[in-house]
C-alpha positions in Angstrom: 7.2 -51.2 -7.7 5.3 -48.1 -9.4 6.1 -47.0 -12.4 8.7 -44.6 -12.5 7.2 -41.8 -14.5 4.5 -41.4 -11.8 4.6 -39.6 -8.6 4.6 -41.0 -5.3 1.0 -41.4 -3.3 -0.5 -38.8 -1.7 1.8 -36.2 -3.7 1.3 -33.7 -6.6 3.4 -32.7 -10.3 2.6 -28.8 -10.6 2.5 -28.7 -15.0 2.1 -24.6 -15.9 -1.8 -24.5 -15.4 -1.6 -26.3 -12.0 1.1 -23.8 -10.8 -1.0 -21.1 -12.1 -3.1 -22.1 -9.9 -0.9 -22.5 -6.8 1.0 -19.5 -7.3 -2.5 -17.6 -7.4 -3.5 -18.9 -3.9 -0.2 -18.4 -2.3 -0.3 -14.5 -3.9 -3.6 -14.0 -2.2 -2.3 -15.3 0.9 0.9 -13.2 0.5 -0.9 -10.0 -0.1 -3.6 -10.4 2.6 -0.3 -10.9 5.0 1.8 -7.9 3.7 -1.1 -5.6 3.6 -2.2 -6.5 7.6 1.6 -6.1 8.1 3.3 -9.3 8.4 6.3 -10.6 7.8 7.2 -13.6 6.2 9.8 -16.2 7.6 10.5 -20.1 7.0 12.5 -22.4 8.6 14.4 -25.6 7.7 12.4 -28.3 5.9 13.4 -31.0 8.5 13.8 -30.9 12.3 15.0 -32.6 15.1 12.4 -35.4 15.7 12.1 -35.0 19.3 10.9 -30.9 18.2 7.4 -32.5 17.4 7.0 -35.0 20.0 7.6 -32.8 23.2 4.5 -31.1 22.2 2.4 -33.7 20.9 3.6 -37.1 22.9 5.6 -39.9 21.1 2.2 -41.2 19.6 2.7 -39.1 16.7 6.2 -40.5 15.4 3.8 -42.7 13.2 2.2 -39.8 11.7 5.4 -38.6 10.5 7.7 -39.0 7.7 11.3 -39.3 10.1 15.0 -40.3 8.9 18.4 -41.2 10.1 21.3 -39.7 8.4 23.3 -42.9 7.4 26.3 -43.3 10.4 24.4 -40.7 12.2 22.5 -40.4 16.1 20.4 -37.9 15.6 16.6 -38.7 14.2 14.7 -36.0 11.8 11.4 -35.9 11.0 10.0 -34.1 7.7 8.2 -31.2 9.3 4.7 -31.6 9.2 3.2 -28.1 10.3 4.7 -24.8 11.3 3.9 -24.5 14.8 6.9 -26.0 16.7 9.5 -24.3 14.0 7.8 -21.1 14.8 8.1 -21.5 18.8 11.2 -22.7 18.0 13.0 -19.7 16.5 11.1 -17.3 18.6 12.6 -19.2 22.0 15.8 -18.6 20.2 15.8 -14.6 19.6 14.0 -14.0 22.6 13.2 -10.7 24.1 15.5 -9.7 21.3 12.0 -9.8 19.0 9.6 -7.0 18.5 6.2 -7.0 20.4 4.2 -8.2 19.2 5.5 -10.5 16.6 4.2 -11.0 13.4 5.2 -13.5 10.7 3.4 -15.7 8.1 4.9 -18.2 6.1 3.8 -20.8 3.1 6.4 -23.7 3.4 5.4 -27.4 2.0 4.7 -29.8 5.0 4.5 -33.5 4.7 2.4 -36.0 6.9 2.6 -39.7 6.7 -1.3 -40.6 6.8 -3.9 -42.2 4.2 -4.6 -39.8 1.2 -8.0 -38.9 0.3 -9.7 -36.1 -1.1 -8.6 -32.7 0.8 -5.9 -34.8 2.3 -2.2 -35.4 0.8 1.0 -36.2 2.2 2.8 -33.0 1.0 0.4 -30.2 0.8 1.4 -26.3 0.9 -0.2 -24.5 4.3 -0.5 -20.8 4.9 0.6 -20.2 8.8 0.0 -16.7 10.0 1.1 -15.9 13.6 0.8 -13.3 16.5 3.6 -13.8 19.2 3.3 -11.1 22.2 0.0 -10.0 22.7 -3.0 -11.4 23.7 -6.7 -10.7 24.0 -9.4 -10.3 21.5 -8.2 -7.6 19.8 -4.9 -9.9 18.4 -7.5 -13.1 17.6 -9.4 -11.0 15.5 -6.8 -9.4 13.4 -5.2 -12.8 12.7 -8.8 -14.3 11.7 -9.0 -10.8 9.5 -6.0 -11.5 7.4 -7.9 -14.8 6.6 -11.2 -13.7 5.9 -8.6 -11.1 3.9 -7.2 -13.4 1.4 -10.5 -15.2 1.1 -11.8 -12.0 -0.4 -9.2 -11.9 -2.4 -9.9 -14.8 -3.9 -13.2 -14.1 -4.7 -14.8 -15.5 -1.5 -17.8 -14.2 0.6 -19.9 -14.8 3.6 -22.4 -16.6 1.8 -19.2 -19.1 0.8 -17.6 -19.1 3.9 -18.1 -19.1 7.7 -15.5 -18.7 10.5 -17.1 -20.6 13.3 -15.7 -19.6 16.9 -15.6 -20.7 19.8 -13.0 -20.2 23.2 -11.8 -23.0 24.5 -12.5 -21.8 28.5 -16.3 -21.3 27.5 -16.5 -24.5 26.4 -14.7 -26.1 29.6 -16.9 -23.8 32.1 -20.0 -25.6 30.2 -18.7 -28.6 30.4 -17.9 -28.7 33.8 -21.3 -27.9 34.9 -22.5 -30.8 33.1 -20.6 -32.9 35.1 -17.0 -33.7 33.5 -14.4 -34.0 35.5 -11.1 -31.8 35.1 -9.5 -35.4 34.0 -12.0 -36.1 31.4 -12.0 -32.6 29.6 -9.1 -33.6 27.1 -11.8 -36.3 26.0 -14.5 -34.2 26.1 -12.5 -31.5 23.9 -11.7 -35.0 21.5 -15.4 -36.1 21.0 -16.6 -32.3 20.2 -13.9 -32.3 17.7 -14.7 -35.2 16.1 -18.2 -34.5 16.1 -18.7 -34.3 12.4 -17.1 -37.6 12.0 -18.6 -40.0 14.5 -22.6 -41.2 13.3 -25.0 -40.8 16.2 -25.0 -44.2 17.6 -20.7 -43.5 18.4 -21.4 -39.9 19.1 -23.7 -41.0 22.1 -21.9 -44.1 23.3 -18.6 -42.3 23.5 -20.5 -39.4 25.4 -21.8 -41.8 28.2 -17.8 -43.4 28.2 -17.7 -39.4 29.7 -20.5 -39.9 32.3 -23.0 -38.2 30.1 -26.7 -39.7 30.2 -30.1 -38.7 29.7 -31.1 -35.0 30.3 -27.5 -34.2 30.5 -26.7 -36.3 27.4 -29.2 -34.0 25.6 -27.8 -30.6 26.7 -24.3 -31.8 25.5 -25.5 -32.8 22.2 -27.7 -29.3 22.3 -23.8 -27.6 23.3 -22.4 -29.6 20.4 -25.3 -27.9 17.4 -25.3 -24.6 19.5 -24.3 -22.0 16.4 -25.5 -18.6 16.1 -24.1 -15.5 13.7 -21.5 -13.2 15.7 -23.5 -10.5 14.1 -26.2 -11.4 16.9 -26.3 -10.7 20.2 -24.4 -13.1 22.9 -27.8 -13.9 24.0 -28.7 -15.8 21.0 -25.8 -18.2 22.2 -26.8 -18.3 25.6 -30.6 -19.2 24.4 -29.6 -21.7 21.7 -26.8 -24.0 24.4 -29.3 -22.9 27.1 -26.7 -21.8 29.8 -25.5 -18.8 32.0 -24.2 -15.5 30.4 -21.4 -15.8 32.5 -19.9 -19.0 31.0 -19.2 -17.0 27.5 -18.6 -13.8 28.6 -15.3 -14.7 26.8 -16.9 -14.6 23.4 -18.7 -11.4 25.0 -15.4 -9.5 24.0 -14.5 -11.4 21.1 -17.6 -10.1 19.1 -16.5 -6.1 19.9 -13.0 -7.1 18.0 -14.8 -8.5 14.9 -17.0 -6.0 14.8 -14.2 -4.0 15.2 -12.4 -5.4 12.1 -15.3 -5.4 10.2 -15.5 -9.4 9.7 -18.6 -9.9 12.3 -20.8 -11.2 9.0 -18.3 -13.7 8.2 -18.2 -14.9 11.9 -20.6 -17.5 13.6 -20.7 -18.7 17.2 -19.8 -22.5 17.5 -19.5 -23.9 20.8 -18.9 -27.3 19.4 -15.6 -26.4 18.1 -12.6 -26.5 20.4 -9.7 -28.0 18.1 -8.3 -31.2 19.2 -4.8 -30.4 20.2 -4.2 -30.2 23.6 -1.7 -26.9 23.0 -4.7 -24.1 22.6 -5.6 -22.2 25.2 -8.3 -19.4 24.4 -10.0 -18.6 21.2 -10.4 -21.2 18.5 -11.6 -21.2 15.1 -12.3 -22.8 11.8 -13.3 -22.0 8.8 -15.7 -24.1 6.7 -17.6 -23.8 3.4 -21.3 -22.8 3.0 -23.1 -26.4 2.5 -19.7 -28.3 1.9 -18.8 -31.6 3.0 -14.9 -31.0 2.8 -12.8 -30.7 5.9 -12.1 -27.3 7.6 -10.6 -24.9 4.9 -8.5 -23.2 7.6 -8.3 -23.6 11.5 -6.4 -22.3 14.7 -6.7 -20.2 18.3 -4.8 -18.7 20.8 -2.0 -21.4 22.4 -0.2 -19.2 25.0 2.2 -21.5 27.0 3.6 -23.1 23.7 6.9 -21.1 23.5 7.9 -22.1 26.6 7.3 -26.2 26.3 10.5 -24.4 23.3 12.7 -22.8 26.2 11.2 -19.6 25.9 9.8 -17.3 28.6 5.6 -17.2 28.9 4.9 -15.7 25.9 1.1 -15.2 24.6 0.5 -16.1 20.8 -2.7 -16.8 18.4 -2.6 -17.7 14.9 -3.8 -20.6 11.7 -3.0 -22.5 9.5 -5.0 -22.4 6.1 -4.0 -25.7 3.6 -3.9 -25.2 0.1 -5.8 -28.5 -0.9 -9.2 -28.0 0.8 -9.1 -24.5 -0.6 -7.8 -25.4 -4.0 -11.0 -27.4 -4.2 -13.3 -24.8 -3.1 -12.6 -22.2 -5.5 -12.6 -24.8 -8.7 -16.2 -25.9 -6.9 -17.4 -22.0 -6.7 -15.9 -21.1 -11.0 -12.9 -19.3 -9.4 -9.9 -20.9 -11.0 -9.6 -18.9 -14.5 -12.9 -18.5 -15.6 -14.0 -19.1 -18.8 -10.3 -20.2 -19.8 -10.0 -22.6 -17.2 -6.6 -22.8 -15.1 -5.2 -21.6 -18.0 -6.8 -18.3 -17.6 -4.5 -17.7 -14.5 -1.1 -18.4 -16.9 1.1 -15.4 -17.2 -0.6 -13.3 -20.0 1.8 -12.4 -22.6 2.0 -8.7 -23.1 2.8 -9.2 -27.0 3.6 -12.2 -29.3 6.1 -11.6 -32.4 5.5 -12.7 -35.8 8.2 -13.1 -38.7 6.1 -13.7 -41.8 6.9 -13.7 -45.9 10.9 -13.3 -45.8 14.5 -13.8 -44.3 14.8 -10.2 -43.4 11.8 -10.4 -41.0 13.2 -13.9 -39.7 16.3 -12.0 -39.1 14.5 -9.0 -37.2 12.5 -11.4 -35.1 14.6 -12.3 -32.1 16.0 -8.4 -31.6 12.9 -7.0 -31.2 11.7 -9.6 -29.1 14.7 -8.3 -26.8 14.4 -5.1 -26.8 10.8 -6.3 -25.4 11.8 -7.7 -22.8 14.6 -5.5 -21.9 11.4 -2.6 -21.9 10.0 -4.6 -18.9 7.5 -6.3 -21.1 6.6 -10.4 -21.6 7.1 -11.2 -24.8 6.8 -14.4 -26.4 7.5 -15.7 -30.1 6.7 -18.1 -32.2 9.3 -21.5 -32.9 7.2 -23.0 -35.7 8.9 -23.0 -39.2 5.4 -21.7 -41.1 5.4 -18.4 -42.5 1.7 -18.7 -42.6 0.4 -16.0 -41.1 -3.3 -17.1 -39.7 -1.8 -20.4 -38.2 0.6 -17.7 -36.5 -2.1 -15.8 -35.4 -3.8 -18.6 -33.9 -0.7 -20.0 -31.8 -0.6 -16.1 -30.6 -4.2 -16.2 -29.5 -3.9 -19.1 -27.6 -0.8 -18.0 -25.9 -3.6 -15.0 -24.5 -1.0 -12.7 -26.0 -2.2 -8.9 -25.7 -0.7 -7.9 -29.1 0.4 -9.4 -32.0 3.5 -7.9 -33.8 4.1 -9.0 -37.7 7.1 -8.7 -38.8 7.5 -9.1 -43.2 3.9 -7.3 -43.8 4.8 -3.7 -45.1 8.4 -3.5 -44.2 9.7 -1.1 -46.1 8.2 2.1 -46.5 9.3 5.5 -46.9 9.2 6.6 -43.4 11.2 3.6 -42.2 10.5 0.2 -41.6 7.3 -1.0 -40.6 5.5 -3.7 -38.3 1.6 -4.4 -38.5 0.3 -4.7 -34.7 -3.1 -6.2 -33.9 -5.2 -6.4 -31.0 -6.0 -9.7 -30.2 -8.4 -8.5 -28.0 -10.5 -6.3 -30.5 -9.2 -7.9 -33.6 -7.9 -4.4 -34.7 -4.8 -4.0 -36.3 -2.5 -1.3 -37.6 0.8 -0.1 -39.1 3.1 1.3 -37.0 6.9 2.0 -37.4 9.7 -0.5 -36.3 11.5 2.0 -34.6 8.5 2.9 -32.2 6.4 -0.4 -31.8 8.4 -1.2 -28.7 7.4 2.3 -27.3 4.1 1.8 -28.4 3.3 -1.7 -27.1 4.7 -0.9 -23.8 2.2 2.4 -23.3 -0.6 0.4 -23.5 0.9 -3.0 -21.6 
């Protein structure tokens, strides 16, 4: 048995700094969505078991974390992505929705797989969806509310690269290599593994499809083929060496990044195609510049999906962008607080009250912080039984306190009572009357 006091495998404890941090990624995400004008939804943390595996088969029951309520028939599982939930409650509003449909949501998901690094059993996933419409025009504003909030967090091209692909494109090439209808789900699985298998698997696996010799070559060439968007098609067609007429899919795609204005973040990868067997049309992920980490964000169009739900033929596109493989990312690239660390993305106080030198300033210490914090402002104090007043100062700096306000320094004066305010900041301080400080403080918050 593990100790007690730690967490279980493959999960996380969130102390201030760490939730700094995830609140800050789920902010950008949240803004990105608002500003492209989504909505945000959730759903319940568990489903009905049988939700997940009439999409993906009863293999992945052992990928899943699924219960029993004591007494009880029914089977949960914990849900472990957003997809199903999401077809789920759209099947039930039905036309009743507005077209198109769009909704992002952050919930925790949990998975019941090996962790490593990027990969924990409960992680926090951004899922941002387009129900209603499809074409180009809808894939690209859904991979624009990524690239969004990537920005946002201080990302750019030269960081990150959405590499594209459409799934048709790919079976058209494939098809005139020689793979059978039959064997195109296999096909898709080696592509998508590609990364993962050394050279010696990648080609044995390949001739388990047929593939050998010249042909072998041109699918390995299919699988490196990746040029930018901002390029023309034909730079594709040179680099997999086949017909215009397979990728004329793509062809559109680029007008509706360019469109966006994302084409520079965008590259053309034929080799990805996303493993599940649900996506129909565009795919997508989105890796770092020169990392080795797993996809930061990934997903396509999978129109068809609402209806495996009970729902009528309904077109939809959208991702799903974890926290984890991100969170790693921007601590990699210095974007995680800066120069203070994670603590650098804390709250920052707005002032920091000080009762040095006597009782009466003791006494005045905890109504002024109120009347703070009834002004709108965050205001902290000290709990520390020292009247000395550079230890105070110190506990204030750390706290990244804007102002400091010191009570017992100058109190009385003709004028009224007084409070000496410093800039923690600049270091400059200065007297100014009890009755106004509050004023004051909050012009400049």
């Amino acid at each position: 048995m593990p100790p007690l006091h730690q967490a279980p495998r493959g999960t996380r404890d969130f102390y201030p700094e760490d939730m700094a941090v995830r609140r800050h990624i789920e902010a950008a995400w949240r803004k990105a969505s608002i500003d492209h004008g989504f909505d945000e939804v959730d759903g319940p943390t568990f489903e009905h078991l049988d939700l997940y595996t009439v999409k993906s088969g009863e293999g992945i029951v052992n990928e899943l974390f699924s219960f029993r309520r004591a007494g009880g028939e029914s089977t949960y599982a914990l849900r472990p992505e957003f997809t199903p939930t999401l077809a789920r409650m759209v099947a039930a509003k039905g036309a009743s929705l507005p077209v198109p449909t769009k909704w992002f949501a952050i919930p925790s998901f949990f998975r019941a797989e090996r962790p490593q690094r990027g990969r924990l059993r409960e992680f926090f996933q951004w899922n941002v969806d387009v129900v209603g419409q499809g074409g180009a025009k809808a894939d690209a504003e859904v991979i624009a509310v990524a690239v969004g909030a990537l920005e946002r967090l201080g990302l750019g091209p030269g960081d990150v690269q959405v590499r594209l692909s459409h799934r048709r494109a790919v079976a058209n090439i494939l098809a005139r290599l020689g793979i059978a209808e039959d064997r195109l789900p296999a096909a898709f699985e080696l592509l998508d593994r590609r990364d993962k298998l050394e050279p010696e698997a990648f080609a044995r696996r390949s001739g388990e499809l047929g593939l050998a010799g010249d042909t072998l070559a041109r699918f390995d060439g299919l699988v490196r083929a990746t040029v930018p968007v901002s390029e023309s098609i034909e730079g594709l067609v040179r680099a997999a060496a086949i017909p215009e007429a397979d990728v004329i899919d793509l062809v559109e795609m680029r007008s509706a990044l360019e469109a966006v204005g994302i084409a520079d973040w965008c590259r053309y990868d034929l080799g990805i195609v996303r493993g599940l067997a649900y996506y129909t049309g565009t795919v997508f992920e989105i890796h770092a510049v020169g990392a080795v980490e797993r996809a930061v964000a990934g997903g396509g169009r999978y129109d068809g999906l609402i209806e495996l739900f009970g729902g009528a033929p309904t077109p939809a596109c959208g991702f799903g962008m974890g926290d984890v493989v991100l969170g790693l990312l921007l601590e990699e690239r210095g974007l995680l607080g800066g120069a203070d660390g994670h603590a650098g993305l804390l709250p920052r106080p707005d002032v920091f009250v000080i009762a040095a030198g006597s009782e009466a300033a003791e006494q005045l210490l905890l109504p002024l912080v109120t009347e703070f914090r009834r002004a709108g402002l965050h205001a902290r104090h000290t709990y520390r039984a020292t009247r000395n007043v550079g230890k105070l100062l110190g506990e204030a700096s750390r706290s990244r306190a804007r102002f400091a306000v010191i009570l017992g320094q100058e109190l009385e004066r003709p004028e009224g009572p007084q409070a000496m305010v410093k800039d923690l900041l600049s270091g400059a301080q200065r007297p100014v009357l009890l009755a106004s400080v509050v004023k004051e403080i909050a012009a400049t918050a």
